[in-house]
N, C-alpha and C positions, 0 to 999 in steps of 0.2 A: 484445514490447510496446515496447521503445526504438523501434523501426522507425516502430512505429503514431505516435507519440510526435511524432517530428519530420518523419514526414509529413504530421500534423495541423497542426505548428507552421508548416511550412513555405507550406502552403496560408494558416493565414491571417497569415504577416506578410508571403506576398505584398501582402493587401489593405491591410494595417495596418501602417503605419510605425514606429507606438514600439516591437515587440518589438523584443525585444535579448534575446537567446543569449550567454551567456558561460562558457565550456568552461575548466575547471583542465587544461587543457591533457591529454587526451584524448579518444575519440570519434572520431578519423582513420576516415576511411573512412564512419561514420555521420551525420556532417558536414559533409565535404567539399562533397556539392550544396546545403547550405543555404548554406555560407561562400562557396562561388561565386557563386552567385544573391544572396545579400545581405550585401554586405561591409563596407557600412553598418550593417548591425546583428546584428554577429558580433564578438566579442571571446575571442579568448585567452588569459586574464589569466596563463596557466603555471602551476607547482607552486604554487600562494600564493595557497589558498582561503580565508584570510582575508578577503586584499585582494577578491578577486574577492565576496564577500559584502558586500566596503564600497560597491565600485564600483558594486553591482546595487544596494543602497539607494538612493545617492545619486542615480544615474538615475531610478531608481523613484520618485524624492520632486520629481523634475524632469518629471515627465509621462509616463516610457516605462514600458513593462507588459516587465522582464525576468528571464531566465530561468537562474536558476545550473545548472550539468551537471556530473556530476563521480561517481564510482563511492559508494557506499550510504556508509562511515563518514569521506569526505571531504570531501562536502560538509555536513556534515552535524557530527557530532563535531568534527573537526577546526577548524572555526571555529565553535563554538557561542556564544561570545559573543558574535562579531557577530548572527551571527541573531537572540539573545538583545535584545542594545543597540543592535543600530543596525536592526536590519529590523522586529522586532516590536517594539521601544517605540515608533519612530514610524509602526508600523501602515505601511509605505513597501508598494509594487508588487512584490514580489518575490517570485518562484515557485524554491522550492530542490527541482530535478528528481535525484534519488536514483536513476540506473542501478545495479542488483546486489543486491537486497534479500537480504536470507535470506542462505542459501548457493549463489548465485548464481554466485559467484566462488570458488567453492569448494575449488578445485586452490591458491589465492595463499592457501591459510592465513587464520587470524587475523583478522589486519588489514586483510583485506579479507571479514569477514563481517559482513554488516548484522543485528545480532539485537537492539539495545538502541534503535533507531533512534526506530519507531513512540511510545516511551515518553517518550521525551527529549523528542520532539516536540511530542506532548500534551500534556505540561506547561507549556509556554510559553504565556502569554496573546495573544492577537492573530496564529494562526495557525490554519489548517485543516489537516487532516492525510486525504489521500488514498493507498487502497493498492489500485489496481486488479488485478481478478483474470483479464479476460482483452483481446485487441484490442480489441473495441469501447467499454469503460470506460474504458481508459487513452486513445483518443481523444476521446471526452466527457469526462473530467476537465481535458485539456487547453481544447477549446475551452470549459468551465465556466472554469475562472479565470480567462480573460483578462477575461470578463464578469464575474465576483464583484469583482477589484482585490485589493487587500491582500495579506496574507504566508500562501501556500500552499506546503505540503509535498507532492511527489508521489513515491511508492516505486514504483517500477518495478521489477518482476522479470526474470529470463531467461526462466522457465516460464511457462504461462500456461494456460489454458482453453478457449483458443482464442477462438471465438467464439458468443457463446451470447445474445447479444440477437436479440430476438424481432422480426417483423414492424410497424414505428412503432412502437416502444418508446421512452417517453422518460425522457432519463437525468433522473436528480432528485439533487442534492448532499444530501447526508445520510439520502436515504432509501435500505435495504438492500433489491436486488433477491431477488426468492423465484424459483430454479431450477429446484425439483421441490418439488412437494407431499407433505403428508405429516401425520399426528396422532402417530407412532409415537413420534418424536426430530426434535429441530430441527440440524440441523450450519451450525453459523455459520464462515466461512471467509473469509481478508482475503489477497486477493494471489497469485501464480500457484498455491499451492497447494490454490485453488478447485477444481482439473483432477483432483486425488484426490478430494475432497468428493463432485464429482459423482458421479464411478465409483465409489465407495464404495454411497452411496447408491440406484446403479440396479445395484449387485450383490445389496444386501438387499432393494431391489423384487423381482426376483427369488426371492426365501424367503419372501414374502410380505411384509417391513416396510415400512413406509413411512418416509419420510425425511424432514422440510424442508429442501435445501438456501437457505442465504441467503447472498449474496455482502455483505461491506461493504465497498464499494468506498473509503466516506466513515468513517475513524474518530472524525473530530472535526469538526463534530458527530457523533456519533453516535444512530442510528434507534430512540430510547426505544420506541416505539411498536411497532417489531418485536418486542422483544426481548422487551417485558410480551407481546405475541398470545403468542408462541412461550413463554413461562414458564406462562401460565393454559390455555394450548389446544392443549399439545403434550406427549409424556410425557420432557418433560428438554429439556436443551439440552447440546450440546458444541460448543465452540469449537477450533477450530486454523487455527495461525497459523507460518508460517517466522520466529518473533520469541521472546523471553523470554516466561514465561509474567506475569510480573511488566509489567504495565503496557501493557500491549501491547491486539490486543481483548479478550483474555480478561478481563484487567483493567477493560476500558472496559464489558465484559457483566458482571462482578461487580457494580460499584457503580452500575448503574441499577435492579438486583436489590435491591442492599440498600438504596437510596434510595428507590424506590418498593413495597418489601413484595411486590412481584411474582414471589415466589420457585420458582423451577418442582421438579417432584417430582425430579428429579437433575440433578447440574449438575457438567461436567469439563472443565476446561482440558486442549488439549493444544500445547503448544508446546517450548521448549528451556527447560530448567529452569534455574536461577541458577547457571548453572559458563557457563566459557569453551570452546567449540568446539574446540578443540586439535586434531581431526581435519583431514586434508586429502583430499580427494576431488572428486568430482564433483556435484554439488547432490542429484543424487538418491541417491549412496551414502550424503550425510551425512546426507540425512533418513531412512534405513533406520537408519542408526547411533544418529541420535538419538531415533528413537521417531517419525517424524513420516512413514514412507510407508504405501499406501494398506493394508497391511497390518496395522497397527498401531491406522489408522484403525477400521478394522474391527471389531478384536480390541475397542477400545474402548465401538464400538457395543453388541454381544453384551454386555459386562459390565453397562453401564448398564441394558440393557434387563432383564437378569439378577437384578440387584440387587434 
């Protein structure tokens, strides 16, 4: 998806001269032909993602539509107050591009795993919060904010889904694309690990269940409207997510449940529960580890359906 990402980008600031790209000083290689072709509007800022958060405001509040880059808890964590005070109070042009979601990066330990990310970010007033699940999302997301303006979060994964838009399918911000049909169980899924949702889903096609897949591409806003179909007109809902279960979608699908009484007959978060990662692996060893591959997925469906 980073590829889609700044191929997209790349196409339109050929057209359009205020993006500005500014990289905490990684992305070599992923970059390199946007930094050659546009050297006007590529910036380096180096290890000091604060700064580079200031810098994208300030331009951003001067007229140009730019773009912070920088691995899942660095651009992100690492200067959340800027984001906080200087991007979303003045509502400024700034799109904070999040390469590494989840366990992504998963071999670098820790501190480089993005799981609290999604939560932190919803919380902030005067921000969108995008987690696209396969190439063609994560290219609509991008060409969606340049035309929205304001302070947009995009989580980017390594994994992804590939591609799973439909013949003139158009992308809609905040509204949840439906994958595979289904009255059995709804599986709500945010970010590359859409790619199990589906296979999950078209393994119990096969046993005869039916499934809704729905991708949320958009967490904030997030698709009220899906979420009440899928609670009154589907038997449950489960949500997984490469994120904390705490505030994350699961979070974001709880409280339109309990705000609007649209409560569906079973209902299961799955995601990384409130402890730290401690693991090092591969992205898909950790989500075996932690409960989150397609096997697990599964095992969860059976239960619910069970219940």
């Amino acid at each position: 998806m980073r590829d889609h990402f700044i191929k997209q980008l790349t196409e339109i600031a050929e057209k359009d001269k205020r993006i500005i790209l500014i990289t905490g000083d990684l992305g070599f290689g992923v970059l390199t032909e946007y930094a050659k072709k546009f050297p006007a509007q590529y910036i380096n800022a180096g290890v000091a993602e604060q700064n580079m958060t200031a810098i994208a405001t300030g331009m951003g509040m001067e007229g140009k539509i730019t773009f912070t880059y920088s691995i899942g808890n660095f651009c992100t964590l690492r200067c959340l107050e800027q984001i906080r005070n200087d991007a979303c109070y003045h509502n400024a042009n700034v799109n904070i591009v999040s390469i590494g979601g989840g366990f992504s990066y998963g071999a670098l330990g820790y501190s480089h795993h993005a799981t609290e990310d999604i939560a932190i970010m919803r919380a902030l007033p005067n921000i969108r919060v995008f987690s696209p699940g396969d190439m063609w999302e994560a290219m609509e997301v991008t060409k969606a904010v340049v035309e929205l303006g304001g302070v947009n979060y995009i989580r980017i994964d390594k994994s992804s889904a590939g591609y799973t838009n439909r013949d003139n399918e158009v992308f809609e911000v905040g509204k949840a694309r439906v994958l595979r049909e289904g009255k059995d169980l709804s599986i709500m899924a945010t970010g590359g690990i859409l790619e199990l949702a589906i296979q999950a889903a078209d393994e119990m096609a096969n046993a005869g269940i039916k499934c809704r897949v729905l991708s949320f591409h958009t967490i904030k806003p997030i698709d009220t409207e899906a979420i009440i179909d899928a609670a009154t007109n589907t038997g449950g809902i489960l949500t997984i997510e490469e994120h904390t279960v705490i505030g994350g979608l699961g979070g974001a699908v709880s409280e339109v449940i309990t705000e609007t009484g649209a409560y569906p007959k079973k209902f299961k978060k799955m995601g990384l529960q409130s402890q730290f990662s401690t693991i090092v692996g591969s992205q898909s060893y950790l989500r075996s580890r932690y409960g989150l591959d397609r096997e697990a997925l599964i095992a969860n469906i059976k239960s619910l359906l069970t219940k």
